[in-house]
C-alpha positions in Angstrom: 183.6 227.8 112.9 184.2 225.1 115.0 187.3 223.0 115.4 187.2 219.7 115.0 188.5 217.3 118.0 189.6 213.7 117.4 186.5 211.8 119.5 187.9 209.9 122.4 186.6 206.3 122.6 185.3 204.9 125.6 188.7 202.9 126.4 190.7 206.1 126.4 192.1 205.7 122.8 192.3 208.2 120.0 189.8 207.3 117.1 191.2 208.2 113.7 189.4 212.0 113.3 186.0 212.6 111.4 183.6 215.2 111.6 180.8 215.5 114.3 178.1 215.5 111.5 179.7 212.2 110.3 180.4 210.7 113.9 177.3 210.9 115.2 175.1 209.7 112.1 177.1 206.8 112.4 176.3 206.5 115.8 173.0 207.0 114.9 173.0 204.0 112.6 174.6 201.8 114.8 172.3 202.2 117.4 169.2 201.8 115.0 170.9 198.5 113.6 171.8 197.1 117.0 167.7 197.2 118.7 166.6 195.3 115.4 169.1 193.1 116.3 167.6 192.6 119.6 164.6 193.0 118.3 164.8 189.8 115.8 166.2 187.8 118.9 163.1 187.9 121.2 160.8 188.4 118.6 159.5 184.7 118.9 159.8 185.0 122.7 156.2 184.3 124.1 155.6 187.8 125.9 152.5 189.2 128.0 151.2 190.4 124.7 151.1 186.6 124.1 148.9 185.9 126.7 146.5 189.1 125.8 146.0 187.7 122.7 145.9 184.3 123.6 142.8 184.9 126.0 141.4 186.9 123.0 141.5 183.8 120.8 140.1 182.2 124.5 137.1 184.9 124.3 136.4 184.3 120.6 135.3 180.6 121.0 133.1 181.3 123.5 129.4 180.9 122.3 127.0 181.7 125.5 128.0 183.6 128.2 124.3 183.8 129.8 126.2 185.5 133.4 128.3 188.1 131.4 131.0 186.5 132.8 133.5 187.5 129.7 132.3 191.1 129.9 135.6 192.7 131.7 137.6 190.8 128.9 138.1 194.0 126.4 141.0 196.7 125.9 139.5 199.1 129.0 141.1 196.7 131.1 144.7 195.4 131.2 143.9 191.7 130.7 145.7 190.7 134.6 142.2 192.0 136.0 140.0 190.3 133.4 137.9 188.1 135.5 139.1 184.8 136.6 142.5 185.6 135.0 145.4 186.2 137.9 149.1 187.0 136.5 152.4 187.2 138.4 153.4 190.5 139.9 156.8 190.9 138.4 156.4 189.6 134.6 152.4 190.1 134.4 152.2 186.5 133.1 148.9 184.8 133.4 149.5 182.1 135.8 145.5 181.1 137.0 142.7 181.0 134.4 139.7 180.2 136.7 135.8 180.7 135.0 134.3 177.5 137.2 130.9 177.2 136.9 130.0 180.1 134.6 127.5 178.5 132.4 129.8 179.1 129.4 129.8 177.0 126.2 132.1 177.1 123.6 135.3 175.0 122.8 139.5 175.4 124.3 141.3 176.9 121.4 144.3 175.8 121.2 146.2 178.9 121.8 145.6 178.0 125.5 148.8 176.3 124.9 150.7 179.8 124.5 149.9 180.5 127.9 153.5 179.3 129.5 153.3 180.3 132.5 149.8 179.3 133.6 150.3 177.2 137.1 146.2 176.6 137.3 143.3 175.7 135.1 139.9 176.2 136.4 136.9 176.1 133.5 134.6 173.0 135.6 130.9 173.7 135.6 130.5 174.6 132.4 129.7 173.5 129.1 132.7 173.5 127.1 132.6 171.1 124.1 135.1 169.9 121.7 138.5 167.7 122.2 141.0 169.2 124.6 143.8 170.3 122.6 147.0 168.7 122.8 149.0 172.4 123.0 148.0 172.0 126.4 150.4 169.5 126.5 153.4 172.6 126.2 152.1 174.3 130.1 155.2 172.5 131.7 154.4 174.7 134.9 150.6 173.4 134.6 150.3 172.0 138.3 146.4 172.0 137.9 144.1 171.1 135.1 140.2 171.3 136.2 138.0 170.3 132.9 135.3 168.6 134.9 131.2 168.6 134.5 131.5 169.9 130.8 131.1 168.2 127.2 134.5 167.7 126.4 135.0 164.1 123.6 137.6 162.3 122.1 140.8 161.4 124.3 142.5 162.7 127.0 145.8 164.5 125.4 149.2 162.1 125.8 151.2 164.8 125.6 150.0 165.9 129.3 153.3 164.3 129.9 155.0 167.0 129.3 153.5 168.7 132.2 155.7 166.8 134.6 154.2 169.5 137.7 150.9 168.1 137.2 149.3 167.0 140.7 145.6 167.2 139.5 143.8 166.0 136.4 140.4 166.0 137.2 138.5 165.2 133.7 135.2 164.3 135.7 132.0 164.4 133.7 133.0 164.7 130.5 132.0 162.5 127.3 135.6 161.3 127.0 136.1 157.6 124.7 139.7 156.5 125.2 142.0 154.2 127.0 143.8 155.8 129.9 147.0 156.9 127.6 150.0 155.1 129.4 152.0 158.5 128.9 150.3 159.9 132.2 152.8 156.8 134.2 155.3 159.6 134.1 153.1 162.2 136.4 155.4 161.3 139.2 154.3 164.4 141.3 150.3 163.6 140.6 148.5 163.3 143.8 144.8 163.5 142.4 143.3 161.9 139.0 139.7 162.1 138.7 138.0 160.6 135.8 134.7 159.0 136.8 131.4 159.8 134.7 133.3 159.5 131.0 133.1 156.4 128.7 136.5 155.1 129.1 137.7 151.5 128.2 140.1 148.9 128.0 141.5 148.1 131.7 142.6 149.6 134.9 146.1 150.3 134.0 149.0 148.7 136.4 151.4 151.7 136.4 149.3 153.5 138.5 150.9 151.2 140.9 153.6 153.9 140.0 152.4 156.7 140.7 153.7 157.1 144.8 152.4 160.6 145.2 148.7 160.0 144.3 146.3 160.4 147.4 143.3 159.9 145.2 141.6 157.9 142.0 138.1 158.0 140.3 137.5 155.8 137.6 134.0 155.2 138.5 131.1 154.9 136.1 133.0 153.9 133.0 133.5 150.9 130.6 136.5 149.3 131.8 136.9 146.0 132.3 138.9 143.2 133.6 140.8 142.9 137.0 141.5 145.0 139.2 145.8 144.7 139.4 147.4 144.3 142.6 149.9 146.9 141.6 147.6 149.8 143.0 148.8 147.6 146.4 151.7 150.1 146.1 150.4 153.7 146.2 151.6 154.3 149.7 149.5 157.0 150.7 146.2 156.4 148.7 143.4 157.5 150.3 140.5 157.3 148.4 139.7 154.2 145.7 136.8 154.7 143.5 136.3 152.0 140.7 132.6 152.0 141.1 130.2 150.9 138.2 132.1 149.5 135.8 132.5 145.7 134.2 135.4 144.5 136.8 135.8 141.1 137.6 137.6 138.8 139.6 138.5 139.2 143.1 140.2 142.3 145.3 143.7 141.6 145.5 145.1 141.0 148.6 147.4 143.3 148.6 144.4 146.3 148.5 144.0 145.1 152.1 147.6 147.0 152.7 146.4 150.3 152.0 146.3 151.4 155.7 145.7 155.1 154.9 142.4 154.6 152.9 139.6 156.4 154.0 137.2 155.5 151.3 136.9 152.5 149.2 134.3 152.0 146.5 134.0 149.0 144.3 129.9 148.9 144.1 128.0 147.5 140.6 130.6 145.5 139.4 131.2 141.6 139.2 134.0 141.2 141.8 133.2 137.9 144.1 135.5 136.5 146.7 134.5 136.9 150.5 136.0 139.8 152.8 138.9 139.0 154.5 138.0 138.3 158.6 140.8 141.3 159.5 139.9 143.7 157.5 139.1 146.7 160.0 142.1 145.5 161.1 144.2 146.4 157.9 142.2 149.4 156.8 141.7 151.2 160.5 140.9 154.4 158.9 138.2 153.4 157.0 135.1 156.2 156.9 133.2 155.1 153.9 133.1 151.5 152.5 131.0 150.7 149.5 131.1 147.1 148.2 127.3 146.8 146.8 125.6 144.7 143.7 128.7 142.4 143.2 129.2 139.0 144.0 130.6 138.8 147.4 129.8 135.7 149.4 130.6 134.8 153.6 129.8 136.5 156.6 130.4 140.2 157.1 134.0 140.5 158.9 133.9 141.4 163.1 136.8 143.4 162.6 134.8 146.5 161.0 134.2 147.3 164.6 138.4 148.2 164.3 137.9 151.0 161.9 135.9 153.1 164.1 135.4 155.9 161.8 133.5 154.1 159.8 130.3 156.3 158.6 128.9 154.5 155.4 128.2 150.7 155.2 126.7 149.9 151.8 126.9 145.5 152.0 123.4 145.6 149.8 123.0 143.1 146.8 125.8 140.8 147.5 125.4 137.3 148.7 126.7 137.6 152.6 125.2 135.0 154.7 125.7 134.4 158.9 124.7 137.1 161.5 125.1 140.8 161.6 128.4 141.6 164.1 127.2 142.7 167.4 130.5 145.4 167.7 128.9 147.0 164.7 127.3 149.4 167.4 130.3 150.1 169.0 130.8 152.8 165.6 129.7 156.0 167.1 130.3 157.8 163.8 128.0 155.3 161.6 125.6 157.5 159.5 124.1 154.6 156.8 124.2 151.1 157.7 122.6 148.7 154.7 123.0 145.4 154.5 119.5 144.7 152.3 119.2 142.1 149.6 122.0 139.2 151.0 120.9 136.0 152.1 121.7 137.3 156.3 120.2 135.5 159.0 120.1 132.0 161.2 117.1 131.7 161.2 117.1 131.9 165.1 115.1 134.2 167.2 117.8 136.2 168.0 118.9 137.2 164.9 117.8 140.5 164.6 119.7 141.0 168.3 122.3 143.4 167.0 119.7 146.3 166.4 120.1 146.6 170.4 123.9 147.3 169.7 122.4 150.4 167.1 121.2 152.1 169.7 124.4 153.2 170.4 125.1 154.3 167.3 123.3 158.3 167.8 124.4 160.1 164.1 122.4 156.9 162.2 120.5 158.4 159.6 119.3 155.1 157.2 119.1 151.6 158.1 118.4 149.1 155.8 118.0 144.8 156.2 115.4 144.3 154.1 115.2 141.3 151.7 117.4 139.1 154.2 116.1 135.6 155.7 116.2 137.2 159.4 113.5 135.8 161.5 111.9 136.6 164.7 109.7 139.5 165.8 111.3 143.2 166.0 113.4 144.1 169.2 111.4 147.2 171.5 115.6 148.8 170.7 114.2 149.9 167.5 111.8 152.1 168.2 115.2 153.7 170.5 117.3 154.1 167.3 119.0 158.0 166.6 116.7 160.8 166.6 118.2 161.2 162.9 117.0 158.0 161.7 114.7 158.8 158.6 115.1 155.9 156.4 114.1 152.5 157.6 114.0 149.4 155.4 113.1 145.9 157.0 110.8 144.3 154.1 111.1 140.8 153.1 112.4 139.2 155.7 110.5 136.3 158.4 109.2 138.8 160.4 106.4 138.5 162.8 104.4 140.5 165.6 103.7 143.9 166.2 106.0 147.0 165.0 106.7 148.5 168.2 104.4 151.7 168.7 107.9 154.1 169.2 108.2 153.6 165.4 104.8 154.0 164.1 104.9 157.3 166.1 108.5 158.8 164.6 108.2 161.2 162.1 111.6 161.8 161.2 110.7 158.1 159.2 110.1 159.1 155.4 109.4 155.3 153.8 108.8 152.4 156.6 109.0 149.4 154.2 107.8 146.6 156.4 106.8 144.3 154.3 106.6 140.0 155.3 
């Protein structure tokens, strides 16, 4: 029979004495009642069986998948190499969900928002449908949200201020109807917000003014209206302005002209007027792409462009510029598209069509356009010397006289030759 021994506890004192049966059921018992202790305490911690079933619910509102894109997405496969899906090595987290341009359809569930840990969101190129759902709104690692070139309605989710690592938003071709929700002003850290192609209204909002990080805007091709505020004057870095095709008015303010790091700036088919101011290759020096088409601009084009010499794209077409056509403009080696049709250019001198000798320089130009001007005289011999890349020529409806030089008749990199009166 064996004795019994008083158990020794682990700080070296005698326990009153029990027998081992006793001792170590209670043991036992106290082990047992301590993991469903732990066990209650991270039971409503989001684990990686979270995301596996999150990704499920992900799968289950998915309607076509034409490409068998979702096909790796089922138990044979530990969900971190699903497609598209990439996790982090220690935790096995999801942090990228990336199915761009999958020809999917179907709507976000909003269990998307139980993915915490997701740093990236990819689904562009698709055709998901539906309203985004706020729960996005809890991804407070979230640095990149890609919904563009999908169906997506209803508004853009406010609560994307709770995201406050955002530095993209790119909602591009969507069928979103909403104001730009002012909640986004606190996005200090967003450097890109793309939202052209939706039907958004109401007005360009003045805290983006705000925003110092952001490189780049797209409201093009929307409903907004009013001016544009001289609050986006601030953004120090901006690089690319795109309010394009909207129902703006007014004039640019002046303090646009300060944005020395701009590389493109698109304003076209709006109803903006003012004239350009005379230094503005001067202020915007890194210019490569200036659009200012079908508005209401008046006055001479500025002699300063020849400043920016990066310049590539020139679109001046269906404004009201009068005066001659700057001789530096050939000085731009890099000029690709150079269109100053439907104005009111010209002198009415002979010489007025003298700056096409300054072109020749110009060896990457690709389309050249002064039609439906009031230039006058016949056409300088220089044009038929233009870039060998010179495929689009447009010279109609102007006071035109004499012979087309024979160098032209003969190109055939020239698609459409309108020569019109």
């Amino acid at each position: 029979m064996l004795e019994e021994h008083s158990p020794i506890s682990s700080f070296g004192m005698e326990v009153p004495s029990v027998s081992p049966k006793l001792f170590w059921s209670f043991l036992l018992h106290t082990t047992l009642f301590l993991c469903l202790i732990q066990r209650s305490r991270f039971a409503r911690v989001p684990t990686n069986e979270t995301d596996r079933l999150a990704l499920l619910a992900f799968k289950d509102r998915i309607t076509k998948d034409p490409l068998n894109a979702m096909s790796s997405w089922n138990d044979s496969l530990h969900f971190c190499n699903w497609r598209g899906i990439r996790c982090s090595v220690s935790d096995q987290r999801v942090t990228v969900l990336n199915l761009t341009s999958l020809k999917l359809e179907g709507s976000i569930p909003p269990q998307v928002g139980n993915l915490t840990f997701l740093n990236v969101i990819h689904l562009g190129g698709n055709s998901f449908h539906g309203e985004i759902p706020q729960e996005i709104g809890h991804l407070f690692r979230l640095q990149l949200l890609d919904l563009s070139y999908n169906s997506l309605v209803g508004k853009i989710p406010s609560n994307l201020t709770y995201c406050s690592d955002l530095q993209v938003i790119d909602l591009n071709f969507n069928e979103l109807v909403v104001e730009i929700p002012v909640q986004l002003s606190s996005l200090s850290n967003l450097r890109r917000l793309s939202l052209h192609v939706n039907h958004l209204v109401g007005r360009i909002p003045p805290w983006l003014g705000n925003l110092s990080s952001l490189t780049q805007f797209s409201l093009s091709r929307n409903n907004l209206q009013g001016n544009i505020p001289g609050d986006l004057g601030r953004i120090p870095n901006l690089i690319a302005l795109q309010i394009s095709q909207n129902n703006l008015s007014g004039t640019i303010p002046f303090s646009i002209y300060n944005l020395s790091t701009l590389l493109l700036f698109s304003i076209t088919v709006n109803r903006l007027h003012s004239t350009l101011p005379p230094d503005l290759g001067i202020r915007l020096p890194n210019l490569q792409l200036f659009y200012v088409s079908a508005n209401l601009f008046t006055g001479s084009i500025p002699v300063s462009l020849a400043n920016a010499s990066l310049l590539e794209d020139i679109y001046f077409t269906n404004n009201d510029f009068t005066g001659s056509v700057p001789m530096d403009i050939g000085t731009l080696q890099y000029l690709l598209i150079f269109s100053i049709g439907g104005n009111r250019l010209g002198t009415g001198k002979e010489d007025d069509l003298k700056f096409i000798d300054s072109l020749t320089n110009c060896s990457y130009l690709e389309q050249f356009g002064f039609h439906n001007n009031s230039f006058k005289g016949m056409l300088p011999n220089s044009i038929a010397n233009l870039s060998t890349r010179l495929h689009w020529l447009a010279m109609g409806f102007n006071h035109l006289y004499g012979r087309i030089p024979e160098g032209i008749r003969k190109s055939r990199q020239l698609n459409p030759i309108e020569s019109g009166s």
